[in-house]
N, C-alpha and C positions, 0 to 999 in steps of 0.2 A: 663061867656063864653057861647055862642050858642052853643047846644046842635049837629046839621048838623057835625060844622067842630072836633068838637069830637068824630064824632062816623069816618070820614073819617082817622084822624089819627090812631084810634084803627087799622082799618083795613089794616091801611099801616101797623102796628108794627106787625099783625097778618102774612101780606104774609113774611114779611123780617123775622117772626119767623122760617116761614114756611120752605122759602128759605133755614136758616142756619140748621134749624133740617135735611133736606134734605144731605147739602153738608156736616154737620155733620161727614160721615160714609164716605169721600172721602176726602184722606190726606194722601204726604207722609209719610213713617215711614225710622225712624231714633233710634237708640240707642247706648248706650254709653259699652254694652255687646259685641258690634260687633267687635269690637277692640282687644277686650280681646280673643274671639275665635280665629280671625285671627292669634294671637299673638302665639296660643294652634296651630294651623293648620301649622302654620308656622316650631316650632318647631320640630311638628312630621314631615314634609317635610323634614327637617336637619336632623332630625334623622334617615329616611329613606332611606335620599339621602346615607346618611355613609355605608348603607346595599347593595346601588346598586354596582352591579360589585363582591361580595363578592364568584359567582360560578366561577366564573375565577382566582380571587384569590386563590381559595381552588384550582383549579386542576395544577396551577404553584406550588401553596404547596406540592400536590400530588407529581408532576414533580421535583422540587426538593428536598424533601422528599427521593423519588425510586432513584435517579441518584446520591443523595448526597456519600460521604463517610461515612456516618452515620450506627454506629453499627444497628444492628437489631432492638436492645430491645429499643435506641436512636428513631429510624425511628416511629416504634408504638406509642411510649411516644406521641411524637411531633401529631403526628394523631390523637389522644387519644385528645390532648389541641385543636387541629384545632375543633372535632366535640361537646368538649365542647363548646367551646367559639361561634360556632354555635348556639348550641340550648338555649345558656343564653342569645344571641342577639334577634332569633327570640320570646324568652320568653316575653323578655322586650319589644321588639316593639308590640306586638298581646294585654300584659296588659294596654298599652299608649292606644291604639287605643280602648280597648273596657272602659276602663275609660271613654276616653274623650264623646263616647257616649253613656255609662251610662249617666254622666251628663247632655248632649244633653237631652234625653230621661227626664231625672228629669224637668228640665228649660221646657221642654214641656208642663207635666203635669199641675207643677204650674201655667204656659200662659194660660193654658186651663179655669183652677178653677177662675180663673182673668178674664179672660172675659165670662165668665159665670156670674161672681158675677159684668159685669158693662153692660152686657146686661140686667139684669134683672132690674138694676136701671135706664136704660134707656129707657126701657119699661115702668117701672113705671112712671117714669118723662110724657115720651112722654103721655102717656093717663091721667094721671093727669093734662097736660097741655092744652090736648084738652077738658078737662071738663071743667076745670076750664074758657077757652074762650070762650067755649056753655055757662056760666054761665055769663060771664060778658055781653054775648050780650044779652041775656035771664033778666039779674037780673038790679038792681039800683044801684048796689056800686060804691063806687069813682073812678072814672080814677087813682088816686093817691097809693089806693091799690090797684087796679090791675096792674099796672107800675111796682109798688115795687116787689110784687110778681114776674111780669115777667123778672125783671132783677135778682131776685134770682137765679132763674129758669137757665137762659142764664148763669151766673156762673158756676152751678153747673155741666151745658151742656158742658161748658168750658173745665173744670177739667174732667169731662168724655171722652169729644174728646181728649184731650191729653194723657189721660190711655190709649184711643182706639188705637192712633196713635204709645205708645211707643209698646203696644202690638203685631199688625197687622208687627212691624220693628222687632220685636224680630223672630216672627213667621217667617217672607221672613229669618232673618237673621241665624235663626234657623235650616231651611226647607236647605238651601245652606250649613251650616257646616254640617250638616248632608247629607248632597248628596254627601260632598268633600271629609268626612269621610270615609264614606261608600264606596267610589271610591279609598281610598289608602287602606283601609281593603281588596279589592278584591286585588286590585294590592300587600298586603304582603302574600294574600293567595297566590297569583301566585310565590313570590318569595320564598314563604312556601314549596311550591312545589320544585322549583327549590334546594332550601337548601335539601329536603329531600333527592332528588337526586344527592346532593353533598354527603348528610350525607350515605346514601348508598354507592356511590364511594368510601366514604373514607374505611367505614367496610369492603367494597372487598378488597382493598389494604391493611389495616389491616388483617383481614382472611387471606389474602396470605401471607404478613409477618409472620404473628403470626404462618403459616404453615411451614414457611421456618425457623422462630425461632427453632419450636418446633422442624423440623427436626433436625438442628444444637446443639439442647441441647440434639438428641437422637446420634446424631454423637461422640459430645463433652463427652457424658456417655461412651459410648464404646471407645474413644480417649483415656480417663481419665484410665481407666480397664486398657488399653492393656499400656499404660506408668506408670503405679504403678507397672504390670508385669515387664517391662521391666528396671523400677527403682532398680531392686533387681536381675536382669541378664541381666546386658549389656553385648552388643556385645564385644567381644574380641578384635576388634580394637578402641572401644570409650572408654573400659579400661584402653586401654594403652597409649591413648592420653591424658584420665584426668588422671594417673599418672605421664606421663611424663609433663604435664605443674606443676604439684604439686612436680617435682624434681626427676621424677622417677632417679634412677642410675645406669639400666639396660646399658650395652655398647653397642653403636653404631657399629654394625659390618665395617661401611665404615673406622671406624677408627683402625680397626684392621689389622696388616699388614702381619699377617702371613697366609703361601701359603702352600700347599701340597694337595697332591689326596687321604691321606688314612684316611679311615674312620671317623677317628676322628676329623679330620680337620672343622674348620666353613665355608669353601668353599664346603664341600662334604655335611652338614649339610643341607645350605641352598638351595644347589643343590637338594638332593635327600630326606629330611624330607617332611612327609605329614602335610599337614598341621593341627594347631594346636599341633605339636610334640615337646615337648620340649628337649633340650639340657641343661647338664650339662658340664661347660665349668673352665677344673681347670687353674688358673691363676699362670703358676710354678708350677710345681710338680717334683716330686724326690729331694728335694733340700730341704736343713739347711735353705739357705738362709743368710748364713754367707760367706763372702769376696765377691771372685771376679767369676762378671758372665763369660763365656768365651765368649759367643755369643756378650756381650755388650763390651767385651775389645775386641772383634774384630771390631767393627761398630764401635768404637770410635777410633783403631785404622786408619781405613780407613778414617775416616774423617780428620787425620791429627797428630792426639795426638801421644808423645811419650812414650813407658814402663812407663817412671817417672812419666809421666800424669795420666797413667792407673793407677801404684799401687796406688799414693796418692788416686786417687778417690774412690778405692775399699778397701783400708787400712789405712783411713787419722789419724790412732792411734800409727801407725806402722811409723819404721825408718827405712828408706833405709840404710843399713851399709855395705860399701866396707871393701877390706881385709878381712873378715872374714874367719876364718882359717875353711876349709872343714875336716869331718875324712877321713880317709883314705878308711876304709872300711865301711860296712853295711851292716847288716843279711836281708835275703830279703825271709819270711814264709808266707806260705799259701797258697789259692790255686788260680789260676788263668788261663790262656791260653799263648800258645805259640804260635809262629808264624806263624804257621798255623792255627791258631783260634779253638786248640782242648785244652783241661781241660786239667789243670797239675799243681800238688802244688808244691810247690816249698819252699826249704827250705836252702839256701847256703847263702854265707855269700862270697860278692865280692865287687872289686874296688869302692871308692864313683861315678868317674869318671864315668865308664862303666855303673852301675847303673845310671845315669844322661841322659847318651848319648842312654838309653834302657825306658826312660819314653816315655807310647803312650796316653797323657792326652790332646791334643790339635793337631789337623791337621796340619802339617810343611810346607803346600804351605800355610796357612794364612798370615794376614800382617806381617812382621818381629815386628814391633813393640807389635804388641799383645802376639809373640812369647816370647819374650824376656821377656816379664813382668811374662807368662806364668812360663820359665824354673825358674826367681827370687823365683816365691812362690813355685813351686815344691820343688825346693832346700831345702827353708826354712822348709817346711812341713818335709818332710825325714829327717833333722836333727832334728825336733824337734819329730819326730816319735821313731827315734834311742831312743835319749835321754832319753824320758819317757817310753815306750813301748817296746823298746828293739831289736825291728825287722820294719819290712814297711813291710804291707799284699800287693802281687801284684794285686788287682783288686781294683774296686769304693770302697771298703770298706773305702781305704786309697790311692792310687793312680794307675793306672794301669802301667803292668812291663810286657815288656815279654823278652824270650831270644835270644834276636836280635838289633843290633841297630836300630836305629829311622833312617829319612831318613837326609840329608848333612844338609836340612835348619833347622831341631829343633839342629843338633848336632853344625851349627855356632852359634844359640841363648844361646846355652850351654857356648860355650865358650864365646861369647861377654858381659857374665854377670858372669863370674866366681868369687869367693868370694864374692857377691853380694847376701845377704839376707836381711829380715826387721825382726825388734829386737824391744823388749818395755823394755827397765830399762835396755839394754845392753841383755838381752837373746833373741833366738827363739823363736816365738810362733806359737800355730794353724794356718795357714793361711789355713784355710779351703775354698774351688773354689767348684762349681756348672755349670755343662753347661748353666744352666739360671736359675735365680730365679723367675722371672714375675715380673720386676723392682720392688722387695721390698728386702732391703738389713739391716738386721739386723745391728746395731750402726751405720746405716748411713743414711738410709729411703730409698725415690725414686731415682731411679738411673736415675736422669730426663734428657734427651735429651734437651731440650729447658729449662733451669731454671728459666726461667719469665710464663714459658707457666701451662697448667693444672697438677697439682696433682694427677694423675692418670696413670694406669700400661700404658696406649695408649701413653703417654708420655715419655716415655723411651727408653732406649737403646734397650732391652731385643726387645720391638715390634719394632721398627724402623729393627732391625735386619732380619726381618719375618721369626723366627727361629717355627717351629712349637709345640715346646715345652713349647712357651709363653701361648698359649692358645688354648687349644686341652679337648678333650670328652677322656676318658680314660676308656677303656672296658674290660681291661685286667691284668695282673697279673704281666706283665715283660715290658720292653722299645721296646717288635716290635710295626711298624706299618703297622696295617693289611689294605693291601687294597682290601681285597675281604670278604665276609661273609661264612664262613667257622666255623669247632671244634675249630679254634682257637678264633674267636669270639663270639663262642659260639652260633654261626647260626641265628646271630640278628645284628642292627644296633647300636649303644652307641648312644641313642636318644630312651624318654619316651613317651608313646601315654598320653593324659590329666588323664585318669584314672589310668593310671601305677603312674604317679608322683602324683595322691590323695592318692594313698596304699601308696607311700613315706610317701607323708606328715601325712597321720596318724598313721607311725610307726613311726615318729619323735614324732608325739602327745603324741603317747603311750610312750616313750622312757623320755619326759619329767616329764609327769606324776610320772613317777615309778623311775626315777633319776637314778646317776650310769653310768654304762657303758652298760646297756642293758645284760648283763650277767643271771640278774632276771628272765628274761624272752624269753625261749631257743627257742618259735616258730615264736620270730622275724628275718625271713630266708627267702632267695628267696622259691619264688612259686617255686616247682616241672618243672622241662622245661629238655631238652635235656641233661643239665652239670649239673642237680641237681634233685638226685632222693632218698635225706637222709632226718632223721628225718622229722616231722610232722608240717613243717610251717602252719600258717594262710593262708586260702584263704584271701580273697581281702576283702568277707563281715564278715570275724569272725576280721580280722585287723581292718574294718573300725566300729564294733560294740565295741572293746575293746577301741576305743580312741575317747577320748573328741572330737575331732575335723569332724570326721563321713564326712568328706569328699568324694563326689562320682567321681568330674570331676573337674578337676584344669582348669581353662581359662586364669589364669594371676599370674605371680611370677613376683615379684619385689625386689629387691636385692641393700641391703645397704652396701655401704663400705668404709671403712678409713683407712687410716693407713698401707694399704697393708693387710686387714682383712674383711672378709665380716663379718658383724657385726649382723646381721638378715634378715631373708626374710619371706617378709609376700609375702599372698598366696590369691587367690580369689575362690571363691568354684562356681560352672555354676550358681546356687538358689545365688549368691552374698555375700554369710558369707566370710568371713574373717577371718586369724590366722596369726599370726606373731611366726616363728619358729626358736631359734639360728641358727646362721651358723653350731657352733659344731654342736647340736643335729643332725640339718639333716645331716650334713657329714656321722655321727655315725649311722643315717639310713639309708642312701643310703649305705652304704659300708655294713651294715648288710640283707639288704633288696632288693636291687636293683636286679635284673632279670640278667639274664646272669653272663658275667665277670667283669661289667660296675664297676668300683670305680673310688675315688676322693686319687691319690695318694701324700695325703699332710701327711706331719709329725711334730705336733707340733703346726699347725698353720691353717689357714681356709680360703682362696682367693679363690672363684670360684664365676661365674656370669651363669645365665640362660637364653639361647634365646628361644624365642618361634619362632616357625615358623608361618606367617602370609600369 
């Protein structure tokens, strides 16, 4: 081959070297990492995006949080979770972001040390390359290994411009997730910010909750204090509510029907008692409580019923028995009044007749029917008086006599029931009578007005009648009814201030205690007052040191009873103790203890109810 067109191809393979060493270091970049960041970019985008709007959220949370119904300590909670659940999001979004350009920053370095280490081989190449072409024009060797050479050479160029290319694409692609990065790092600082200022808002509205809490847990302290106080001295009117829904059996004055202006009365009571004054109110008094009431055989007269009506209902053991042969005469001893209503015993021995027609035991303008049942048991009584006894005392002992006839209407009831008495086995007996008992009638019970209706004295003849003797305060020593304050009442009301019925109730205490009839102990006595200026009673605090019960102020009596019997009464002390006192005992101290002339005139038996005034 001519040596000319050899050395011309050299030099062509020399510029087209040339050329591509040139364009070499000029070339898109392209890599297969780009993808993968975008994918990282994208992410955190969606996970950002979740973050936007989150200060608006929080202050509609605020907003409904404060406006909600939510308790206090509710409200806080929920704020409490709002400012967690803040700062765990902006945690997790600030470690994404400085991750991802850690890595960045790593991927850096490495591109760096990579093309450091193919620039240096490209250096090398290149100046090896132009030696090596000084020397082939310079030298004799073969076109054949110079060729081989150069297309090693162009290989290895190859594979470098391709490193250079994935390099220089990683580096743009690098250079861009890091600017993008960097660009929502600022923008989470910004929302960083914003959240902080949410996170602040929320602490103030906590801080004021937690103000308004605390005030409420200092209110709820002192709420709590003054209701344990007052759990142990309720008011006098919440007492009486939560015992009367618990059954209290205090009587309803509306349903009490009896009327009068003296003293004693439940109308002068509730009139003129101060308040908190209690009343002792005897249910019947002066009375056995055996046969027939007068007041209730009158009311039952009026309402229709015949004598025969009455006696059965007051004597349903007893037999009416006609013909019964009357005596002749009758001793009539003892002492009693005359018709002018002055004292005179009396001891003569006259007609049964004129004795009949001279009983003054029932009013003779009453019903005739009530009349007539009236003369049956008189009758009967007097003979069975004769018989056992020998005489008839003229007063209540046994029946009242004076020396006078009665007026025309008891002397027609006399005769329209003549021979007419009631017998058990064929003989006379007791038919012992009572102006009223307080509808409880010994062998017979409630003398009930309505017999479908309540068991109770309200229900009876005795108060339908509103005879004042049904249910009356009793201050005194005899049957007046005082209506003015006066030596005969002893210059007081029959009605106890809360501390007068606590000296009661702790002379019942004491009286319990020491059992008996109180006789043990002789300075259970009224206090010293205008009618009482004997022996060495207890004051108030030597009474209330000697008994268990040390009561200072009664606020609530409540009072049990069945049967025609008040069965106990428990007591409330002001501090809220509590005693539950027999009816007897306290009868037995009121009547030994009570102030003035105040007693409970029962014999045998114990009905009495206590009002308070309200």
């Amino acid at each position: 081959m001519p040596k000319k067109p050899q050395n011309i191809i050299q030099l062509f393979l020399v510029v087209s070297l040339g050329i591509f060493c040139v364009t070499l270091f000029n070339f898109p970049a392209y890599s297969g990492e780009i993808e993968d960041l975008e994918n990282q970019i994208n992410q955190t985008n969606e996970e950002l995006a979740k973050k936007k709007g989150i200060l608006s959220d929080i202050e509609k949370k605020i907003a409904e949080i404060s406006g909600s119904n939510y308790s206090l300590s509710q409200k806080i909670n929920l704020i409490n979770d709002e400012i967690n659940k803040l700062k765990k999001s902006i945690d997790s979004t600030e470690a994404d972001l400085n991750k991802k350009i850690a890595e960045i920053e790593e991927k850096q370095v490495l591109l760096e040390k990579k093309k450091e280490s193919i620039d240096t081989f490209s250096s090398d190449l290149y100046i090896q390359s132009r030696y090596r072409m000084s020397q082939f024009f310079l030298s004799r060797d073969s076109w054949d290994g110079f060729v081989e050479g150069l297309f090693v050479k162009k290989r290895a160029i190859t594979v470098l411009r391709d490193e250079v290319e994935k390099i220089n694409g990683e580096f743009i692609s690098l250079a861009e997730s890091r600017e993008a990065l960097e660009k929502q790092k600022t923008e989470l600082e910004e929302q960083k910010g914003d959240l902080d200022k949410s996170y602040a808002l929320l602490a103030a509205e906590k801080a004021k909750l937690q103000k308004e809490l605390n005030a409420q847990i200092a209110s709820k302290t002192s709420v709590s204090s003054q209701i344990n106080k007052l759990t142990s001295q309720l008011s006098n009117l919440q007492k009486t509510l939560l015992y009367t829904r618990q059954g209290g059996t205090s009587v309803d004055p509306s349903q009490v029907t009896v009327e009068g202006s003296d003293l004693g009365s439940l109308s002068t009571f509730t009139s003129k008692a101060s308040v908190g004054s209690f009343g002792v109110f005897s249910i019947g008094a002066y009375t056995h409580r055996n046969g027939m009431s007068q007041w209730g055989a009158r009311e039952r007269a009026e309402a229709g019923q015949t004598y025969k009506q009455i006696l059965q209902a007051y004597y349903p053991d007893g037999t009416r028995t006609k013909g019964y042969v009357e005596p002749t005469k009758i001793r009539v001893k003892g002492k009693g009044v005359d018709c002018s209503g002055n004292a005179k015993t009396y001891d003569e021995k006259i007609s049964f007749e004129t004795y009949m027609n001279r009983i003054y035991e029932m009013p003779s303008g009453w019903s005739p029917e009530a009349v007539k049942a009236q003369a049956v048991v008189s009758r009967t009584y007097a003979i069975y008086k004769a018989n056992t006894q020998g005489y008839i005392i003229p007063s209540e002992s046994n029946q009242v006599y004076k020396n006078c006839d009665n007026l025309q209407a008891w002397k027609n009831a006399v005769a329209a029931t003549k021979g007419i008495v009631l017998t058990k086995n064929g003989s006379v007996y007791s038919t012992q009578f009572a102006a009223v008992h307080g509808g409880w009638i010994n062998g017979v019970g409630w003398d009930l007005y309505d017999t479908g209706g309540t068991k109770d004295f309200t229900n009876t003849w005795d108060n339908k009648s509103g005879v004042s003797w049904t249910y009356r305060s009793w201050y005194r020593r005899d049957y007046k009814l005082s209506t003015t304050v006066d030596g005969y009442s002893c210059y007081r009301y029959p009605w106890l201030s809360g501390q007068e019925m606590a000296d009661i109730v702790n002379a019942a205490s004491r009286l319990t205690d020491i059992g008996g009839s109180g006789t043990s102990d002789s300075r259970i006595y009224p206090i010293h007052d205008r009618c009482h200026s004997d022996g060495n009673p207890y004051s108030f605090t030597e009474m209330r040191n000697k008994s268990s019960s040390k009561f200072t102020k009664v606020i609530l009596a409540q009072v049990s009873r069945s049967s025609g019997n008040t069965n106990f009464i428990k007591f409330v002390n002001e501090d809220g103790r509590e005693i539950t006192i027999s009816g007897s005992y306290f009868k037995l101290a009121y009547n030994l203890r009570a102030p003035g002339y105040l007693s409970i005139p029962q014999s045998g038996f114990v009905h009495i109810d206590i009002q308070k005034k309200l």
